[in-house]
N, C-alpha and C positions, 0 to 999 in steps of 0.2 A: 789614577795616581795612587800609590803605594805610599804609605809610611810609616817607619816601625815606632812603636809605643813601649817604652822601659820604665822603669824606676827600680830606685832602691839596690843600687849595684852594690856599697859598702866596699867600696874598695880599699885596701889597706888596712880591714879589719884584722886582728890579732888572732883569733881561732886558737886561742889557748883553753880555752877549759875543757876541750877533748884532747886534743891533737899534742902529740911531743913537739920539740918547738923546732925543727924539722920540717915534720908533715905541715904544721903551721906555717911555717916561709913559703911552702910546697903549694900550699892552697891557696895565698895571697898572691903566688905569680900565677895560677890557673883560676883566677876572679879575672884579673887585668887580661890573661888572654881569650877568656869568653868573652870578655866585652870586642876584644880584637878581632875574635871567630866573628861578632856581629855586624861589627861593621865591613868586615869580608863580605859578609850575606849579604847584606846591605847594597854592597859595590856591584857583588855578582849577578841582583836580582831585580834590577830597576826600580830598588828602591828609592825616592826623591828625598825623604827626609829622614832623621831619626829623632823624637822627641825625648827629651831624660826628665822625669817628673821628679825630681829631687833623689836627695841623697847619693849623689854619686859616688863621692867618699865618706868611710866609715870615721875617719879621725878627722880634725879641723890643721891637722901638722903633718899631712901626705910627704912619704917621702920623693925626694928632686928625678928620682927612677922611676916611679907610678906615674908623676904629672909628667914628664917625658914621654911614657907610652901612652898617655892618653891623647895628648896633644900629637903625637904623631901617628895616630890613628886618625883625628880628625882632618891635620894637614894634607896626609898622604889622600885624602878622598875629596878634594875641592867640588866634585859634583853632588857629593852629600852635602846638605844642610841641618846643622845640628841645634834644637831649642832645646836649651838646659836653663833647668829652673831648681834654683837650690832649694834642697831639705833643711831639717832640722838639725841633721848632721853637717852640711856643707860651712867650708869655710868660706869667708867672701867668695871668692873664686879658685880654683885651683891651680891657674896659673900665676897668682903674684900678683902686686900690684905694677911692677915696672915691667911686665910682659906684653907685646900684644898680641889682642886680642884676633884668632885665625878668623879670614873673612865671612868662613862658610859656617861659624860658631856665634849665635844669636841667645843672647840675656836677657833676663827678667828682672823687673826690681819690685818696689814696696808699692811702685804704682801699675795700674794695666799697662801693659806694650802687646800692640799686635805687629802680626810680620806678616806678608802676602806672600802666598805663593799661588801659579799659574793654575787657572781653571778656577776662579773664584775662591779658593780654598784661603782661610784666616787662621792664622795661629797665637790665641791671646794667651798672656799669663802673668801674673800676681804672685809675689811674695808674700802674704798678708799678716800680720801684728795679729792677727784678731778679733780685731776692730769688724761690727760691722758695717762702716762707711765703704770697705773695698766690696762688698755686694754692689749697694746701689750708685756706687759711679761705675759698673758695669754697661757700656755699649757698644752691640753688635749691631750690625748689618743682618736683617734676617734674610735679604735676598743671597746672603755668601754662607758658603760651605763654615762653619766655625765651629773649632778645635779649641777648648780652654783647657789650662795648661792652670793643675794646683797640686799643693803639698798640703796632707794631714789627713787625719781620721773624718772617718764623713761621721756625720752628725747631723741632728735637729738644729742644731743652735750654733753660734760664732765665740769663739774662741780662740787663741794658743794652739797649733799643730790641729786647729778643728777646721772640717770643712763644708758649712750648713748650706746642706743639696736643699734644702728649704726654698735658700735665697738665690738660688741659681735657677729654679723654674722657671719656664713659661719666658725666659731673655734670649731665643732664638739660638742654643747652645746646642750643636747635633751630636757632638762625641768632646767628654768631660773626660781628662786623661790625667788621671788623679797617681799621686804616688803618697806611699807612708805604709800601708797594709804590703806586709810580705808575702801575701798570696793571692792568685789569682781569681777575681771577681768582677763580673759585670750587670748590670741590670741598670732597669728600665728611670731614668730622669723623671722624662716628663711626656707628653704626647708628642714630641719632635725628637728627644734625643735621649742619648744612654751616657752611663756613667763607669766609668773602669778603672780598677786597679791589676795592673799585670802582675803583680807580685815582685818578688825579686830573680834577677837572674841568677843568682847559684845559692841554693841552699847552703848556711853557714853551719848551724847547730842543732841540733835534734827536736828543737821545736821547729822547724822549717823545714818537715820529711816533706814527700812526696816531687810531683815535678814543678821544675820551675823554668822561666824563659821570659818571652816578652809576646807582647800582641802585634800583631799588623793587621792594620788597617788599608782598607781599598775603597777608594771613591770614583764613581763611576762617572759617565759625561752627565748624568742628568744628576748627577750632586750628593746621589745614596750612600750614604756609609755602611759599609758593614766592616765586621773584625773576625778575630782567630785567633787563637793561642797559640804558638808556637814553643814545643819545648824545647830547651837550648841549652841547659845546664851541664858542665863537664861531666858532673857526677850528681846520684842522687842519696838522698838518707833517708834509711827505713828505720821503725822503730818498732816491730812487729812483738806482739805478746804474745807468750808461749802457755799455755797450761799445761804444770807439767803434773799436777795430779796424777798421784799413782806410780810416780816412775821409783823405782829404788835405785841406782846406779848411774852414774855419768853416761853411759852408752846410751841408757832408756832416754836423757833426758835430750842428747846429742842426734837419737833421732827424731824427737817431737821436734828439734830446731829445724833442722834437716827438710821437713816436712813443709814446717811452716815457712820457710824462707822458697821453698817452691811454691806453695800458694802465692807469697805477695807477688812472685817474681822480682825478686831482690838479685838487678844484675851486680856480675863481676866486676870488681872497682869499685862499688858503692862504700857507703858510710854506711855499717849495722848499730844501731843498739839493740841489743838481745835484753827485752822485759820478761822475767819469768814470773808466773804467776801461779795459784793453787796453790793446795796443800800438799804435803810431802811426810811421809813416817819418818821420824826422828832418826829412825837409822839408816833412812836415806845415805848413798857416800854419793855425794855431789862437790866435783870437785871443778871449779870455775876456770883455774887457770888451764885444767886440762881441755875445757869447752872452747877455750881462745884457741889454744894451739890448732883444736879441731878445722877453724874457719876463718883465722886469720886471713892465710896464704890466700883465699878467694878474694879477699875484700879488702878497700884501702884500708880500712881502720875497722874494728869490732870493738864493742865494751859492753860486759853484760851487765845489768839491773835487775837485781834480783829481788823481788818484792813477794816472792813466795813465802809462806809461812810453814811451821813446821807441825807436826798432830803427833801426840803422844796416846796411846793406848793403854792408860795406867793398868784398866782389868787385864791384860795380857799378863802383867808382872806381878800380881798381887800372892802368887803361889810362887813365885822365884826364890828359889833362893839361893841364889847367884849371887858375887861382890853386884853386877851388875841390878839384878831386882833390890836388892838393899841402897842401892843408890837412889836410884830413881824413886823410891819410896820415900828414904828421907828426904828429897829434894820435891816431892810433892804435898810434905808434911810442914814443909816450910814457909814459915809466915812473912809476909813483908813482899812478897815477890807477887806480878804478874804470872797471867798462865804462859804472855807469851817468852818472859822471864827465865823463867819454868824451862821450858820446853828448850830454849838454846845452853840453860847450863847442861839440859840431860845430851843434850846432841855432841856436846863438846865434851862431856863426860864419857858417852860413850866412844866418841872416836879416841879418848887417851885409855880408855881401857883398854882400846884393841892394837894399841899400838901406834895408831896412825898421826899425820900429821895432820892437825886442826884448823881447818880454815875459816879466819872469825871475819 
């Protein structure tokens, strides 16, 4: 028996603090159609079930368009059976409350509910307050395959969004299908069983680079579980750091990116953030937006972070006597200021000496 392991889809999140608000609508209908792409996999590949460990939607007020696609993702598949167990995010349900409920779509509440399905296999799961009373009214059948089904951070101990692998020991638990952690993690429970978080399946924001997808699980006739990652994600974000020490010039700096975006293998269509790091000679002419136009065209979206710093060479100047060395002199003579202070007035000073346009 196959079946796929999710959590943490966030559907109908905003994707505003990169994305124009565009690319953002853009992203919120290619969240809802990877979940779509899944359940395709799902149909195609003799998958029995799909578990969702919480958080399906990002907001608790889903728009009547997203629970439409969802729910006719799950209708259109009657031989899929779907255990959703809400997050911290999740509204009551996200069909309403005067909808019903699709037959092949199975819920969890604040107490255990287990579901059977064929070849001994059990699917328990828990809302839990916190409280630790929902541990120990925990029981399983140890002679059956069981699948527990929880939302929150694993932890030592019982709380709010916590989930203490403590109290879940040694209760006959073979695969613990946890959701809340946006990234991919399994390891070892207890001497019978393991504990998993798949991550989310699509990368939202740049804290959630790399790949992302869901696991599937395979249980065999003699009742072994094992898993897999599976990456599924539309698209990926990379947030690769550049040193660009040394460079003087947008081009210099334009190939260190260049470079570096081949090593991560940052494909076409992803999400970049460009982190620039090192130091740089104040006369550096580094010019950003010209770095964008560089790489945009390859990529859904680029934004560069520049956290390089800039190094001035006062003994170079101290025999100048150029408007330029009398600048930079007074401006190192000057009290009240940082060096790193310092150094962006002489950068901006220099580029209006020479004409240029300043970019602060």
């Amino acid at each position: 028996m196959k079946i796929i392991h999710c959590a943490d889809l966030h559907l109908e999140s905003r994707m505003t603090s990169n994305l124009s608000a565009d690319k953002a609508r853009e992203r919120r209908s290619e969240l809802l159609e990877t979940f779509r792409r899944m359940v395709e996999y799902a149909a195609e590949n003799g998958i029995r079930a799909v578990i969702i460990a919480g958080d399906m939607f990002d907001t608790k007020k889903a728009t009547l368009s997203a629970r439409n696609r969802v729910r006719a993702a799950i209708e259109g598949n009657p031989g899929l059976d779907f255990y959703y167990l809400r997050g911290n995010h999740d509204a009551d349900n996200f069909l309403g409350h005067s909808e019903e409920i699709p037959k092949n779509l199975h819920l969890f509440g604040a107490e255990w509910t287990s579901y059977e399905l064929p070849g001994g296999v059990t699917v328990t799961g828990a809302e839990p307050d916190g409280s630790e009373g929902i541990y120990s009214s925990l029981r399983l059948d140890p002679s059956k395959v069981n699948i527990v089904v929880m939302h929150g951070q694993e932890s030592d101990q019982s709380g709010p969004d916590l989930v203490c692998l403590r109290e879940l020991q040694n209760r006959g638990i073979d695969y613990l299908a946890l959701g809340h952690v946006h990234f991919y993690k399994e390891d070892k429970l207890d001497s019978r069983g393991r504990y998993c978080y798949p991550g989310c399946l699509e990368g939202r924001g740049f804290d959630e680079c790399g790949e992302h997808g869901f696991v599937l699980l395979n249980i065999d006739e003699s009742g072994r579980v094992t898993s897999e990652f599976v990456a599924f994600a539309r698209r990926r974000l990379y947030a690769p750091e550049i040193d660009i020490t040394g460079c003087m010039t947008t081009d210099d700096i334009a190939g260190r990116i260049k470079l570096r975006l081949s090593e991560e293998g940052c494909e076409p269509g992803s999400l970049i953030k460009l982190v620039l790091t090192g130091r740089v000679d104040v006369e550096c002419e580094k010019n950003s937006e010209l770095l964008m136009s560089r790489f945009k065209d390859n990529y859904y979206f680029v934004k560069i972070d520049d956290r390089s710093t800039l190094r001035v060479d006062y003994e170079a100047f101290m025999g100048d006597v150029s408007l330029k060395g009398e600048f930079i002199r007074a401006v190192r003579a000057a009290e009240g200021l940082s060096d790193e202070e310092k150094a962006e007035i002489i950068r901006c000073g220099i580029h209006a000496l020479m004409g240029e346009e300043i970019e602060i």
